[in-house]
N, C-alpha and C positions, 0 to 999 in steps of 0.2 A: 138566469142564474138560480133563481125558486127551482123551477124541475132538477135543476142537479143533486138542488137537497132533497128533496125528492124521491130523488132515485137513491142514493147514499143511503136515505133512512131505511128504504126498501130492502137494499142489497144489507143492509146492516142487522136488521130484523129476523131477516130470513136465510143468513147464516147458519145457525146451528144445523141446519137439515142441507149445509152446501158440502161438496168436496172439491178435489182439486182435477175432478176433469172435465173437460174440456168440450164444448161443440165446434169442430169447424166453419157453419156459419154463424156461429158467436162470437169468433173469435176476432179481437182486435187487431190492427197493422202490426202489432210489437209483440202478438204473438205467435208459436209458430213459425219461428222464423227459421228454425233450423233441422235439420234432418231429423235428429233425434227426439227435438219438440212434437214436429209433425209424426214420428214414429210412435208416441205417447199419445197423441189426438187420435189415428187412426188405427193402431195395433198394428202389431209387428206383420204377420202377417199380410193384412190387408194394404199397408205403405209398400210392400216387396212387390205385391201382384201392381199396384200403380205404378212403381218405378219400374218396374219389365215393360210395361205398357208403352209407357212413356220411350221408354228405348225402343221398341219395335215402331208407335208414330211419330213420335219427334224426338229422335236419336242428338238432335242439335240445340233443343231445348227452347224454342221459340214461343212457347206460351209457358210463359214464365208471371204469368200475374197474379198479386195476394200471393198464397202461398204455394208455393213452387216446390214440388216435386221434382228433382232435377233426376234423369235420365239413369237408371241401373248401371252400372259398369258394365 
């Protein structure tokens, strides 16, 4: 329980110089959880070439773990 204050004082401190985006491997279970999330993480572009990808190898969506890119239309 002490490291969580810890970390809290840390993330607290070193605010002023944060914004609101985001790293993918930073990212917690609760975020990113939705296209448009993950379209903000990755940039528009770059989520479009993943989601084509994803439809040419797994058109059925089988690696779906953490945050899932689900298959392009």
């Amino acid at each position: 329980m002490i490291m969580n204050s810890y970390l809290d004082r840390l993330v607290q401190r070193l605010e002023p110089w944060s914004d609101d985006r985001l790293i993918v491997n930073g990212m917690s279970a609760t975020q990113g959880i939705t296209a448009k999330q993950l379209q903000a993480v990755y940039g528009t572009d770059r989520y479009d070439v993943l989601a084509r990808s994803k439809r040419l190898y797994d058109p059925v969506n089988i690696f779906q773990i953490n945050h899932n890119i689900a298959p392009a239309p």
